[in-house]
PQR file of N, CA, C, O and H, with PARSE charges and radii, in Angstrom:
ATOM      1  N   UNK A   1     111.701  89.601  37.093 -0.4000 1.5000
ATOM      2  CA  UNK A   1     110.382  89.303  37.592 -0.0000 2.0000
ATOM      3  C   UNK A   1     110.451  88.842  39.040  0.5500 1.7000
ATOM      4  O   UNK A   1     109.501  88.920  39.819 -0.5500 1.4000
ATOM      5  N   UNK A   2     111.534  88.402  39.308 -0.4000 1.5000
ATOM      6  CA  UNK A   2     111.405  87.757  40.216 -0.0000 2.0000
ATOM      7  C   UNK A   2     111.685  88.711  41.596  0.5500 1.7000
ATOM      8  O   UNK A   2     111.005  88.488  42.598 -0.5500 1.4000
ATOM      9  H   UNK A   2     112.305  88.338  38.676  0.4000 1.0000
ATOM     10  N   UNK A   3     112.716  89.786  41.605 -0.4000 1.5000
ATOM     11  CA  UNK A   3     112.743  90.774  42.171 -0.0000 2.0000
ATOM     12  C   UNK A   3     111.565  91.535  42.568  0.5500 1.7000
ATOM     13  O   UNK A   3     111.370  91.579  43.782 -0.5500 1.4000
ATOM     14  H   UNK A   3     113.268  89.967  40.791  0.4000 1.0000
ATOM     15  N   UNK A   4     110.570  92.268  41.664 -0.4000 1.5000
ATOM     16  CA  UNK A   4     109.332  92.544  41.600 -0.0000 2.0000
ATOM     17  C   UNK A   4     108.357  91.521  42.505  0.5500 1.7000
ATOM     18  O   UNK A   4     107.579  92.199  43.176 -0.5500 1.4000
ATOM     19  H   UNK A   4     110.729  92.232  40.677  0.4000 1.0000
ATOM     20  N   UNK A   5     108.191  90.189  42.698 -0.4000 1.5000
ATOM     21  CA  UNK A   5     107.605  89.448  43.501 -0.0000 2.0000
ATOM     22  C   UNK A   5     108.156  89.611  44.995  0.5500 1.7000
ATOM     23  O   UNK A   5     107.635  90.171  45.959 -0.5500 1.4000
ATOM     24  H   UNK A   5     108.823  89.637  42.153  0.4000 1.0000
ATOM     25  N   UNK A   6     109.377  88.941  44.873 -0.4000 1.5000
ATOM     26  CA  UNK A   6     110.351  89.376  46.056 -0.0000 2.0000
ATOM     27  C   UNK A   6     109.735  90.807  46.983  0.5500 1.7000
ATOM     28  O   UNK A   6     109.322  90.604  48.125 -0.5500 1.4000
ATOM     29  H   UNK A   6     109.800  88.486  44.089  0.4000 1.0000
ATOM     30  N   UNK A   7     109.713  92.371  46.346 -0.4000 1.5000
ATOM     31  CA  UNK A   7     108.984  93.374  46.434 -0.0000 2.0000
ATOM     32  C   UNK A   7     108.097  93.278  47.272  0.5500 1.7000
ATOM     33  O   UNK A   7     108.011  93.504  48.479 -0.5500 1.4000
ATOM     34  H   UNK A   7     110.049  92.537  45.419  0.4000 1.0000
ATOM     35  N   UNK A   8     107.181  92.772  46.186 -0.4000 1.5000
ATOM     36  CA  UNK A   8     105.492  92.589  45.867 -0.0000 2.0000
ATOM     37  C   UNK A   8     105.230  92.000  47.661  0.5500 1.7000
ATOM     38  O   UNK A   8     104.551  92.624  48.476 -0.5500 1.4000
ATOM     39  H   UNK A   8     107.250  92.589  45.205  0.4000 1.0000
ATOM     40  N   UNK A   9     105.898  90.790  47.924 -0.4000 1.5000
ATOM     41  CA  UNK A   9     105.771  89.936  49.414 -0.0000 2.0000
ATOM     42  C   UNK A   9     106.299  90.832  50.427  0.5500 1.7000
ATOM     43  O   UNK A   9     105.942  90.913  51.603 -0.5500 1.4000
ATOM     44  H   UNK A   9     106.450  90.283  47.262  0.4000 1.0000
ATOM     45  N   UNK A  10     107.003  91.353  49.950 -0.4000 1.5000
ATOM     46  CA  UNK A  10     107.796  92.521  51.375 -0.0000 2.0000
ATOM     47  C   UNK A  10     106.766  93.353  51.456  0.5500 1.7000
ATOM     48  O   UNK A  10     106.528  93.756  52.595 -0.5500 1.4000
ATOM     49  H   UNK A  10     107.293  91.287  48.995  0.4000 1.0000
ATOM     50  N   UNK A  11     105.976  93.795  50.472 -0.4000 1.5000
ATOM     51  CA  UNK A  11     105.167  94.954  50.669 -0.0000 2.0000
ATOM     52  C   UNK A  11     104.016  94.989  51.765  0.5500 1.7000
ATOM     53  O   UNK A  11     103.654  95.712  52.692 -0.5500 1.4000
ATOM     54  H   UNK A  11     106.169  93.468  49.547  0.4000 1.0000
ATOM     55  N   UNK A  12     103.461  93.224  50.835 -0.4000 1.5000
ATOM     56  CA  UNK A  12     102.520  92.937  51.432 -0.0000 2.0000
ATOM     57  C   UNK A  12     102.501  92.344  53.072  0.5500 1.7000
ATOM     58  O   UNK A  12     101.604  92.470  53.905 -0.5500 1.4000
ATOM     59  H   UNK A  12     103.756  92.637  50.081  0.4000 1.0000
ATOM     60  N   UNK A  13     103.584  91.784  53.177 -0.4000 1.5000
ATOM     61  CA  UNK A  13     103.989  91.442  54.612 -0.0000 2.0000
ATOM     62  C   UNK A  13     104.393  92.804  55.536  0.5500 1.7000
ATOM     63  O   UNK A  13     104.354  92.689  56.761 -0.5500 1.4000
ATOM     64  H   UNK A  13     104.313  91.682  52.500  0.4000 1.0000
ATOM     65  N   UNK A  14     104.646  93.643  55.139 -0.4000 1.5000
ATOM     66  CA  UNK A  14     104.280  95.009  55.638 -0.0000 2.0000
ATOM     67  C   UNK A  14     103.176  95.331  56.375  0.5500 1.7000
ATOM     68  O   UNK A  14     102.992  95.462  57.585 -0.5500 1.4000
ATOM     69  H   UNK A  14     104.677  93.736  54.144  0.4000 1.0000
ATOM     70  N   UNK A  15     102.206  95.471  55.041 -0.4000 1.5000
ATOM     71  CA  UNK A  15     100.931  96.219  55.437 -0.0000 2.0000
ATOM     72  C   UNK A  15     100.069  94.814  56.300  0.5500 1.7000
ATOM     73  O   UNK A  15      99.180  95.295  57.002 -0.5500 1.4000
ATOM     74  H   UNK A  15     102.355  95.365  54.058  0.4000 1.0000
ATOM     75  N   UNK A  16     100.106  93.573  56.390 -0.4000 1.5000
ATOM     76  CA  UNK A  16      99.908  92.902  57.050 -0.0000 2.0000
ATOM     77  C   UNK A  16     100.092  92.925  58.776  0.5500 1.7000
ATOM     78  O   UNK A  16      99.407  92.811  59.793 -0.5500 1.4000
ATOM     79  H   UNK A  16     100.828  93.182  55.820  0.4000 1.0000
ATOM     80  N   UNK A  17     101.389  93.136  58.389 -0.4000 1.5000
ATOM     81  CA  UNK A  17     102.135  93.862  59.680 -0.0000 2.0000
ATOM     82  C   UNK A  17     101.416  94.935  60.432  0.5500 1.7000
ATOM     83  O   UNK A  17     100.803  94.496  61.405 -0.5500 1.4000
ATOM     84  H   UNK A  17     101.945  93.229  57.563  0.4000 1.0000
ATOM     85  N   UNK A  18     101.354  95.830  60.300 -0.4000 1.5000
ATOM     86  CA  UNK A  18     100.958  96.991  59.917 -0.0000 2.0000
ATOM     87  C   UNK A  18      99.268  97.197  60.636  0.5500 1.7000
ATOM     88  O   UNK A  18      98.749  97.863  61.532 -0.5500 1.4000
ATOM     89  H   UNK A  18     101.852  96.187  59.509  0.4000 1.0000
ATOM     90  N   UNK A  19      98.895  96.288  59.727 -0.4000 1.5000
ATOM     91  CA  UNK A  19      97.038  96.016  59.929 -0.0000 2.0000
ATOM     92  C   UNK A  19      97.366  95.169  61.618  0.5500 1.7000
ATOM     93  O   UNK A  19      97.049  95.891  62.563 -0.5500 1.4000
ATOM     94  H   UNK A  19      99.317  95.747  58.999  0.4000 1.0000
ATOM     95  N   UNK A  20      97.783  94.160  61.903 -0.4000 1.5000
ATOM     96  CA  UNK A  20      97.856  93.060  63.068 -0.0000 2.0000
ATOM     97  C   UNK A  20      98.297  93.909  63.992  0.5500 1.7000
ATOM     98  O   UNK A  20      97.543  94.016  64.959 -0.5500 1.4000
ATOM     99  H   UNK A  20      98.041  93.573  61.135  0.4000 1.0000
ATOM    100  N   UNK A  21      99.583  94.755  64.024 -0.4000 1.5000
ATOM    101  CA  UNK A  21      99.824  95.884  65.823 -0.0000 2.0000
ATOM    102  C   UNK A  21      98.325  96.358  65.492  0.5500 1.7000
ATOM    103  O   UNK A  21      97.470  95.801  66.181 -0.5500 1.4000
ATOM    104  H   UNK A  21     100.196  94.668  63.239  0.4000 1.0000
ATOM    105  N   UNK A  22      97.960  97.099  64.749 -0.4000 1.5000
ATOM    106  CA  UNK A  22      96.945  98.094  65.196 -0.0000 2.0000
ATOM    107  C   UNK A  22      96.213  97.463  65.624  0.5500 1.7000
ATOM    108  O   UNK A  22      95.964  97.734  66.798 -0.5500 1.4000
ATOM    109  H   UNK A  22      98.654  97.551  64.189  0.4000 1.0000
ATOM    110  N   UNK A  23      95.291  96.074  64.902 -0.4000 1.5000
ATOM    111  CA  UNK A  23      94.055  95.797  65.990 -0.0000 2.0000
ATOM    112  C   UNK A  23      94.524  95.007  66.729  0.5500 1.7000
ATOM    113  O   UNK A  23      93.614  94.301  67.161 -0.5500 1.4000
ATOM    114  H   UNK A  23      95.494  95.854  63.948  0.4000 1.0000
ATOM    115  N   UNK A  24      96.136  94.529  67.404 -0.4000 1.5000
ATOM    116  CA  UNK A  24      95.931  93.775  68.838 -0.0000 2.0000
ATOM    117  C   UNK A  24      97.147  94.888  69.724  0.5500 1.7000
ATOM    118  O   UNK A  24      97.739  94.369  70.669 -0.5500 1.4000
ATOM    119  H   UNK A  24      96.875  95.103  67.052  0.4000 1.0000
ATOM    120  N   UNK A  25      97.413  96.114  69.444 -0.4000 1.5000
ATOM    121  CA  UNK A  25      97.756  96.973  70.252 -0.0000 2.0000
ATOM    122  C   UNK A  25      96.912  97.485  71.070  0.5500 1.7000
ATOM    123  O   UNK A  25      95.795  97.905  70.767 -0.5500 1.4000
ATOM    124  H   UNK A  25      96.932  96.536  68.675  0.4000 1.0000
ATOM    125  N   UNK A  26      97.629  97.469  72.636 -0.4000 1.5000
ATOM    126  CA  UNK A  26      96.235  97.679  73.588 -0.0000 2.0000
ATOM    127  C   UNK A  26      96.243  99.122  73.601  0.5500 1.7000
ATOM    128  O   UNK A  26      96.973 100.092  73.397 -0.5500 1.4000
ATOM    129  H   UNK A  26      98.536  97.128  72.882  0.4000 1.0000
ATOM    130  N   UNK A  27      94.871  98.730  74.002 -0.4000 1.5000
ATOM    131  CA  UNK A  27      94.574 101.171  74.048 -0.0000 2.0000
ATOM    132  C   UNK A  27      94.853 101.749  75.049  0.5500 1.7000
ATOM    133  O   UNK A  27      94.501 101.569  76.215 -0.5500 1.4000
ATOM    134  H   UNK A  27      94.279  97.942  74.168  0.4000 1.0000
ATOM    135  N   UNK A  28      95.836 102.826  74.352 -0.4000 1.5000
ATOM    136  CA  UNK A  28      96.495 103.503  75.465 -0.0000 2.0000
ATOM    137  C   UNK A  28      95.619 104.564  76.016  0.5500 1.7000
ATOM    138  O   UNK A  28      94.936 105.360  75.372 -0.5500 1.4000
ATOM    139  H   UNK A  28      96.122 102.972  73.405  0.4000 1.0000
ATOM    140  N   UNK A  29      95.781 104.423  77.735 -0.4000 1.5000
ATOM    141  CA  UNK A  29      95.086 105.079  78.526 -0.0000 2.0000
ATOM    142  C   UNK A  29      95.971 106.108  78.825  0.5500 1.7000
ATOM    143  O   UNK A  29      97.176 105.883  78.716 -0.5500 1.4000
ATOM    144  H   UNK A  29      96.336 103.776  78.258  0.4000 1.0000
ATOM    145  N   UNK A  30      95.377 107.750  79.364 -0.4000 1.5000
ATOM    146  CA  UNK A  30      95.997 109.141  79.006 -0.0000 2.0000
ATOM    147  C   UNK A  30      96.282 108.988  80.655  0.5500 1.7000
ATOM    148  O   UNK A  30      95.873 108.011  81.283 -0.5500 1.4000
ATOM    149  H   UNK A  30      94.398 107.932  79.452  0.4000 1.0000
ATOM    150  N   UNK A  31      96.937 109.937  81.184 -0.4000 1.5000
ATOM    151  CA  UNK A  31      97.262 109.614  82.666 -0.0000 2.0000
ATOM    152  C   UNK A  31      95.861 110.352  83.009  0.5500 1.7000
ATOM    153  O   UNK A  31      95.657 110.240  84.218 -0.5500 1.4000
ATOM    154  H   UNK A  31      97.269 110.730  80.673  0.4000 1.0000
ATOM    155  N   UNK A  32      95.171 110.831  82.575 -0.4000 1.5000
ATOM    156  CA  UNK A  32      93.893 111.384  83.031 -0.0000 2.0000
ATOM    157  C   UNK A  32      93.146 110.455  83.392  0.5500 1.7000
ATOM    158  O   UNK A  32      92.599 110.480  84.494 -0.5500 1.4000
ATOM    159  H   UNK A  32      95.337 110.922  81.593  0.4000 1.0000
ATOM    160  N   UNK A  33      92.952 109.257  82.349 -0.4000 1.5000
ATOM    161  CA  UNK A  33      92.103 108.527  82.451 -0.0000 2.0000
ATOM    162  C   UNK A  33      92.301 107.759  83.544  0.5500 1.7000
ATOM    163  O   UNK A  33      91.393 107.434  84.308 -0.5500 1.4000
ATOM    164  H   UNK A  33      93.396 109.236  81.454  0.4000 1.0000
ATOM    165  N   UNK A  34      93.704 107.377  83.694 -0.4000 1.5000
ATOM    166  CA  UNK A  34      94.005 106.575  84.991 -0.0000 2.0000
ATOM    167  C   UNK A  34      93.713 106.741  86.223  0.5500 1.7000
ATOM    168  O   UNK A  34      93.536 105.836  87.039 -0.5500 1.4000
ATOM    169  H   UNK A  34      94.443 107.642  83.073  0.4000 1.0000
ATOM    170  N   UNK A  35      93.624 108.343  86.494 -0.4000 1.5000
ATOM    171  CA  UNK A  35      93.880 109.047  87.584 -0.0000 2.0000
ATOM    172  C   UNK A  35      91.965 109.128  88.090  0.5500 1.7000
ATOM    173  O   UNK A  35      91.517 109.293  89.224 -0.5500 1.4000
ATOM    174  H   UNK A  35      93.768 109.077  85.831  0.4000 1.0000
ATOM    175  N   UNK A  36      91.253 108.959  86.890 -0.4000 1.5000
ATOM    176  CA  UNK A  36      89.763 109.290  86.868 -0.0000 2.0000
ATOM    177  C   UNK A  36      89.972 107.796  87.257  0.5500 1.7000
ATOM    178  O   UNK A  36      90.253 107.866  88.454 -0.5500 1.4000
ATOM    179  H   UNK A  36      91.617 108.824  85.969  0.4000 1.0000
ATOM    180  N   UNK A  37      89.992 106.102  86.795 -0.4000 1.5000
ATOM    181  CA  UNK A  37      89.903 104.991  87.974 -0.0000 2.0000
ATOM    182  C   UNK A  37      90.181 105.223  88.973  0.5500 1.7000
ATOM    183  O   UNK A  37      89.570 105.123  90.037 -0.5500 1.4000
ATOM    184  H   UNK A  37      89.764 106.045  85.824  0.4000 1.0000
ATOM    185  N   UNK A  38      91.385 105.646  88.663 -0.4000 1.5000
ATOM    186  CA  UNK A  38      92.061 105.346  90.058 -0.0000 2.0000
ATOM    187  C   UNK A  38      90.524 106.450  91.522  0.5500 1.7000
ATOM    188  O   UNK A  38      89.845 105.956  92.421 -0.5500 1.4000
ATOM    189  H   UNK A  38      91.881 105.728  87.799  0.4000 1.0000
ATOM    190  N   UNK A  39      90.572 107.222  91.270 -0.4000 1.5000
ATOM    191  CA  UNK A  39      89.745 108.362  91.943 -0.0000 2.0000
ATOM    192  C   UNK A  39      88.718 107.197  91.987  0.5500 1.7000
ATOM    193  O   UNK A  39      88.739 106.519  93.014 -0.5500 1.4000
ATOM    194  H   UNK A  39      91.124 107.624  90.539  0.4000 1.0000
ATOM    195  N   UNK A  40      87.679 106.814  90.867 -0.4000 1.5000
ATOM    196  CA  UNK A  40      86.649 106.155  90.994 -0.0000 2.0000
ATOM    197  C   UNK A  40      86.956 104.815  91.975  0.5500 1.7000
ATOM    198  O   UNK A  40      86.028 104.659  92.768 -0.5500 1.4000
ATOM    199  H   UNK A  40      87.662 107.365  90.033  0.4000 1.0000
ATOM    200  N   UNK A  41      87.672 104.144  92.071 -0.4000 1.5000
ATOM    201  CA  UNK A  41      87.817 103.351  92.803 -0.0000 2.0000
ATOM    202  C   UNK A  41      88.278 103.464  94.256  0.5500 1.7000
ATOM    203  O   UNK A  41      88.050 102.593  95.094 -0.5500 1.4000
ATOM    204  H   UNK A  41      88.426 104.271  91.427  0.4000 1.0000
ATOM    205  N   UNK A  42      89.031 104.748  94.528 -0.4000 1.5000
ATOM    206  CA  UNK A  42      89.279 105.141  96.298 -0.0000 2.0000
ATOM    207  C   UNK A  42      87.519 105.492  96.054  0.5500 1.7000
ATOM    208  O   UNK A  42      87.055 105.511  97.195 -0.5500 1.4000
ATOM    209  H   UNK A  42      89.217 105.455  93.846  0.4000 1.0000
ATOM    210  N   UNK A  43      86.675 105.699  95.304 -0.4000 1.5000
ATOM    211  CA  UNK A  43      85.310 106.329  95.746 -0.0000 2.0000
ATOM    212  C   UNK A  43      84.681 105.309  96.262  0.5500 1.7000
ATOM    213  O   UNK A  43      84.142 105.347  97.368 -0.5500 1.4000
ATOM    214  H   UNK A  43      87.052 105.683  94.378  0.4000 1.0000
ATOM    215  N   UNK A  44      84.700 104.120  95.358 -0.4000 1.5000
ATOM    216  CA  UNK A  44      83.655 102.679  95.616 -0.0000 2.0000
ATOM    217  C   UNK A  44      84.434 102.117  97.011  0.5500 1.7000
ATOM    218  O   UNK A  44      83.853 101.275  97.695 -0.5500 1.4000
ATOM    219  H   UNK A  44      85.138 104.090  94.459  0.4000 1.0000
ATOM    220  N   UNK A  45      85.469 102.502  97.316 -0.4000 1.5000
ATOM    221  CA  UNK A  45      86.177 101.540  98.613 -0.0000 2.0000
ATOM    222  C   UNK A  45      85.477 102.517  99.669  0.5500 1.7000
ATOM    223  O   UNK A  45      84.854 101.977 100.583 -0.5500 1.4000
ATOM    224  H   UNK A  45      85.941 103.186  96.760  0.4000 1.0000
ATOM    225  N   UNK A  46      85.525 103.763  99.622 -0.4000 1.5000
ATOM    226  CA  UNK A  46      85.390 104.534 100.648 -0.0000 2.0000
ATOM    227  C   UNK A  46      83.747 104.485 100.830  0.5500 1.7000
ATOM    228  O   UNK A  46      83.239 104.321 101.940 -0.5500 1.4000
ATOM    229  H   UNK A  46      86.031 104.202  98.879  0.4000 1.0000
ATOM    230  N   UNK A  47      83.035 104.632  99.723 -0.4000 1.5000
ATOM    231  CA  UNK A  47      81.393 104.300 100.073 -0.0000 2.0000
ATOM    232  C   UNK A  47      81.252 102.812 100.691  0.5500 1.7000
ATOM    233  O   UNK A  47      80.660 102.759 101.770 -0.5500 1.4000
ATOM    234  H   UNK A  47      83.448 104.766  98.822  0.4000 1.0000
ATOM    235  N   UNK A  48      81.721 101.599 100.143 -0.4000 1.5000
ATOM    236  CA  UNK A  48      81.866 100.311 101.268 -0.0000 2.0000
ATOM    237  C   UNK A  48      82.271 100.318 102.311  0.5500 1.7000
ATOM    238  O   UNK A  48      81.950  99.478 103.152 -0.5500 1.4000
ATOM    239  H   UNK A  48      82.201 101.642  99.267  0.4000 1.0000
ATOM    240  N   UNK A  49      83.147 101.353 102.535 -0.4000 1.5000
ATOM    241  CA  UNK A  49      83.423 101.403 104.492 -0.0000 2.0000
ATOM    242  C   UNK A  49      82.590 102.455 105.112  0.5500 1.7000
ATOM    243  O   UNK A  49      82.599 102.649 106.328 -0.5500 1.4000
ATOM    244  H   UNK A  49      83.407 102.036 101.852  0.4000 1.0000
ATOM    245  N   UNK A  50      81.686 103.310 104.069 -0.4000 1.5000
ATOM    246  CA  UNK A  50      80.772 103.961 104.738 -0.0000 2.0000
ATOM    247  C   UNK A  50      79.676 103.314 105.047  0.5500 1.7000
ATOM    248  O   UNK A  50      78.987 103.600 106.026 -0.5500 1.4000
ATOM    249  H   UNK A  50      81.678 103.152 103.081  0.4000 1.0000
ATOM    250  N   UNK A  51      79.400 102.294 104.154 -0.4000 1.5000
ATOM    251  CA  UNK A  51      78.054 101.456 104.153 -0.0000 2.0000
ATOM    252  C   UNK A  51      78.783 100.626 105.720  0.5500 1.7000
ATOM    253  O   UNK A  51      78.371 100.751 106.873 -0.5500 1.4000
ATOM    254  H   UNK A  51      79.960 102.061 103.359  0.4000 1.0000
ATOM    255  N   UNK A  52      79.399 100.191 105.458 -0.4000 1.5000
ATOM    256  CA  UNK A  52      79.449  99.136 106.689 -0.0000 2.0000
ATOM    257  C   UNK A  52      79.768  99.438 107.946  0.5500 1.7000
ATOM    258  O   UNK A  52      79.707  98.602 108.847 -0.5500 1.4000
ATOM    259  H   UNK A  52      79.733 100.089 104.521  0.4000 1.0000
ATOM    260  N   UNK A  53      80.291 101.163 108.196 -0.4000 1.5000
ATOM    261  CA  UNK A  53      80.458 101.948 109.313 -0.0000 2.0000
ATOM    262  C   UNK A  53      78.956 101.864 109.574  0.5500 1.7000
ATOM    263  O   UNK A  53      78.676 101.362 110.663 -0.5500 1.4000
ATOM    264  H   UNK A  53      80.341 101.842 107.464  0.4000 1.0000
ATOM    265  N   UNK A  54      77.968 102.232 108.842 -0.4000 1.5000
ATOM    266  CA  UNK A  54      77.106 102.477 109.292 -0.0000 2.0000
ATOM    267  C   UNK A  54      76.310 101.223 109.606  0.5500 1.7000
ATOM    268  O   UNK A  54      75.565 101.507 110.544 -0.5500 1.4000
ATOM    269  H   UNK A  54      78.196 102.640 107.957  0.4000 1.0000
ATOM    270  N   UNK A  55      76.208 100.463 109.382 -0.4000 1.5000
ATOM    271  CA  UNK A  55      75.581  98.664 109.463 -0.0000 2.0000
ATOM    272  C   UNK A  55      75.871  98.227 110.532  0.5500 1.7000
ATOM    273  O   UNK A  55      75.064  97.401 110.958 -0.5500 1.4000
ATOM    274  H   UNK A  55      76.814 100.232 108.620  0.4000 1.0000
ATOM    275  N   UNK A  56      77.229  98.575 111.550 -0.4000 1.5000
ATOM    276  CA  UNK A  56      77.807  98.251 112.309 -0.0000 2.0000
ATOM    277  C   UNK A  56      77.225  99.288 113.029  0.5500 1.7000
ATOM    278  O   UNK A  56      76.837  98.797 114.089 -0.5500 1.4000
ATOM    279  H   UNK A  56      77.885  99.246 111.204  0.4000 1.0000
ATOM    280  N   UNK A  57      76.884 100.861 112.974 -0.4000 1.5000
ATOM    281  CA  UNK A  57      76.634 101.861 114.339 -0.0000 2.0000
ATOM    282  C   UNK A  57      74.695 101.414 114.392  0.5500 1.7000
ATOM    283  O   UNK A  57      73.986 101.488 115.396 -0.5500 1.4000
ATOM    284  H   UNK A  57      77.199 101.260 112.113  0.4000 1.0000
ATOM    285  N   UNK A  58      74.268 100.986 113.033 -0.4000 1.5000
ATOM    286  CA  UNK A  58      72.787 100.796 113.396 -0.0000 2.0000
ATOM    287  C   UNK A  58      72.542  99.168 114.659  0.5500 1.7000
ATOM    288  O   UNK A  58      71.931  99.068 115.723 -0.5500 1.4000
ATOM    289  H   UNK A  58      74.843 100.927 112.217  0.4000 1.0000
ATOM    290  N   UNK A  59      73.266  98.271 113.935 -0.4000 1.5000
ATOM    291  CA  UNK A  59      73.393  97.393 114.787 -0.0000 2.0000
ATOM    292  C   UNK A  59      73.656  97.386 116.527  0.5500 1.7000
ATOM    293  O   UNK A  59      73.025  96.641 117.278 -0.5500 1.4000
ATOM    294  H   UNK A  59      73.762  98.352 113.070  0.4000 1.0000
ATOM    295  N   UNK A  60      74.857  98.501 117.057 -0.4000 1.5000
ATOM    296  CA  UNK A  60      74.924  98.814 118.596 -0.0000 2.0000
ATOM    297  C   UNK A  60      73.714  99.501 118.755  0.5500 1.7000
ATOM    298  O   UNK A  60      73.165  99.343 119.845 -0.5500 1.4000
ATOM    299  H   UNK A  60      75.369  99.106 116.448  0.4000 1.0000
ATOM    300  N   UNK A  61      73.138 100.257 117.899 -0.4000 1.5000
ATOM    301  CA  UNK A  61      71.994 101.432 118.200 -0.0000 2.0000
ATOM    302  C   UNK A  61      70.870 100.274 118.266  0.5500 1.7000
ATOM    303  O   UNK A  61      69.943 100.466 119.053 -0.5500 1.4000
ATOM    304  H   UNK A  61      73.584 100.386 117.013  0.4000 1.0000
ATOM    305  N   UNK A  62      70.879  99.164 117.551 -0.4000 1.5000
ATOM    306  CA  UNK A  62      69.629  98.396 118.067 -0.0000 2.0000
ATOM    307  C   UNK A  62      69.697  97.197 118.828  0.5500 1.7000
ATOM    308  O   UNK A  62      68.880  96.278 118.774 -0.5500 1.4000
ATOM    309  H   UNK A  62      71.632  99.008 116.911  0.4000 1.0000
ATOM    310  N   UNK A  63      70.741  97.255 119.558 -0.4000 1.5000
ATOM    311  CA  UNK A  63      70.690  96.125 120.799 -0.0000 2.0000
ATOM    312  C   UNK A  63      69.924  96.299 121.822  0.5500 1.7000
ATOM    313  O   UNK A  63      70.011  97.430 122.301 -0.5500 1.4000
ATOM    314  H   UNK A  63      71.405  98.001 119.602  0.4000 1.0000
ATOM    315  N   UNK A  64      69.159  95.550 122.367 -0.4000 1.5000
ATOM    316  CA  UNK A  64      68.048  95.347 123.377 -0.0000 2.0000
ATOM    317  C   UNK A  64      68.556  95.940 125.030  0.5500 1.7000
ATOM    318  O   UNK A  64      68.014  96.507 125.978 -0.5500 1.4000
ATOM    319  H   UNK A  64      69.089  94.632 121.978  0.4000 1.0000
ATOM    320  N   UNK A  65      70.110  95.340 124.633 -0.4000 1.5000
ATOM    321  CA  UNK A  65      70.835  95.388 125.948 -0.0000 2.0000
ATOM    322  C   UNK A  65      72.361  95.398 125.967  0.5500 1.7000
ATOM    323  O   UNK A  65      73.055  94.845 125.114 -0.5500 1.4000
ATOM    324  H   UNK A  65      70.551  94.879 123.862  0.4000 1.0000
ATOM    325  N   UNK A  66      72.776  96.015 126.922 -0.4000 1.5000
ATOM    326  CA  UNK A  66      74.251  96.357 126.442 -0.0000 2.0000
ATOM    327  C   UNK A  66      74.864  95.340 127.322  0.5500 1.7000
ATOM    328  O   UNK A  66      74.454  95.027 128.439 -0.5500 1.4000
ATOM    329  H   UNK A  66      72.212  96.463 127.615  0.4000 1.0000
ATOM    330  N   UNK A  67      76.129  94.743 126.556 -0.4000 1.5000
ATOM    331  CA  UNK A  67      76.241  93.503 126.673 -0.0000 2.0000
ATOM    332  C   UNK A  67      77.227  94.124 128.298  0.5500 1.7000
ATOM    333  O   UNK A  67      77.705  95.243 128.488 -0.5500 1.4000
ATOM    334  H   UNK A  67      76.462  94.998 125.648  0.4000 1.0000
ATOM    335  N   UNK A  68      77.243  93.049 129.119 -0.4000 1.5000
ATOM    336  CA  UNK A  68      78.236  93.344 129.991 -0.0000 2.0000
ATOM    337  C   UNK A  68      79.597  92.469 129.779  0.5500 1.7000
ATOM    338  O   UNK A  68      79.434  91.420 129.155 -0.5500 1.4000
ATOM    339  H   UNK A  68      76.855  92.141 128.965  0.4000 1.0000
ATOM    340  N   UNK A  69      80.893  92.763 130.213 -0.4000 1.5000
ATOM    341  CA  UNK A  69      82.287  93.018 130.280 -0.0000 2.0000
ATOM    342  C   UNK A  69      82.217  91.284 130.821  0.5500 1.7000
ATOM    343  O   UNK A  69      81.160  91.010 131.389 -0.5500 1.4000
ATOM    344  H   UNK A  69      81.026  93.615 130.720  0.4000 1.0000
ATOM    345  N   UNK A  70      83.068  90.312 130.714 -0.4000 1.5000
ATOM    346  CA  UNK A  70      83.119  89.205 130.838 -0.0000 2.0000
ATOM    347  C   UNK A  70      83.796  89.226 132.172  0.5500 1.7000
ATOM    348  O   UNK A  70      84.815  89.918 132.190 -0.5500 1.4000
ATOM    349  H   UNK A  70      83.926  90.534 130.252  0.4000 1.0000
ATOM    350  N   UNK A  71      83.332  88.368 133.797 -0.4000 1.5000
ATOM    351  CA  UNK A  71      84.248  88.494 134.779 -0.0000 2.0000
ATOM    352  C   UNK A  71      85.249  87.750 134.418  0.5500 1.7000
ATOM    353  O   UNK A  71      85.246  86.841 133.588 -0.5500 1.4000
ATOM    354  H   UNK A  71      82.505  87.806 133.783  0.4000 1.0000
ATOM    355  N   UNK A  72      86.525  88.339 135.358 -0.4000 1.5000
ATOM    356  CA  UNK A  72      87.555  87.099 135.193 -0.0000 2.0000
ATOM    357  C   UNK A  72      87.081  86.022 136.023  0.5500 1.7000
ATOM    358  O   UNK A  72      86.125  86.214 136.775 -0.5500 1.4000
ATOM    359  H   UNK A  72      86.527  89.078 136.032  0.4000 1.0000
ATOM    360  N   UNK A  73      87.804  84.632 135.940 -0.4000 1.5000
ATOM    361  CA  UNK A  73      87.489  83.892 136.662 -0.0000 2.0000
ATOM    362  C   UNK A  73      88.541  83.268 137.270  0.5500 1.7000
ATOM    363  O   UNK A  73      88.342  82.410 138.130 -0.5500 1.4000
ATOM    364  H   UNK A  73      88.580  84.476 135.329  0.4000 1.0000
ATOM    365  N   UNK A  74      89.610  83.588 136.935 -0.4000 1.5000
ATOM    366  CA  UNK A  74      91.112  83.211 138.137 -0.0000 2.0000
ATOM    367  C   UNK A  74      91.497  81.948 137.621  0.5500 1.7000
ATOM    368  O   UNK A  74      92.126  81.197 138.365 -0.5500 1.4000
ATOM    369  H   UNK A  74      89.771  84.285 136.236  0.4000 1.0000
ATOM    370  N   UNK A  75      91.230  81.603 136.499 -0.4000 1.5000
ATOM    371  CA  UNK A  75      91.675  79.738 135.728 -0.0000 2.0000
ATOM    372  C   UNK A  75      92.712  80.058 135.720  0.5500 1.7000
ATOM    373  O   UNK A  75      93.591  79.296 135.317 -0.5500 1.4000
ATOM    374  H   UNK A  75      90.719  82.214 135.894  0.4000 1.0000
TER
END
């Protein structure tokens, strides 16, 4: 009987086993998927330096006056 229990706990400490990787194994990403962030994210960096290329050319385009060149002053 006691063998049979012995068993019985191995079995069950198994499928315990078993059940716990699967739901805290992380999900594996396909190199596709990576390659689709990765892409999406050179996209969001490259639209933020487009936004702010342009924030920066509207800004010279609306200065009143173009600044002049600082003289030296011989200090």
């Amino acid at each position: 009987m006691g063998a049979i229990s012995a068993a019985c706990a191995v079995v069950l400490a198994a499928a315990w086993l078993a059940i716990w990787i699967r739901d805290n194994h992380p999900p594996y990403r396909t190199p596709e998927q990576v390659a689709a962030d990765v892409a999406r994210y050179r996209a969001d960096r490259l639209t933020q330096q487009t936004i702010a290329d342009r924030e920066a050319c509207e800004a010279i385009w609306n200065l009143t006056e173009i600044p002049q060149p600082r003289k030296e002053t011989g200090q």
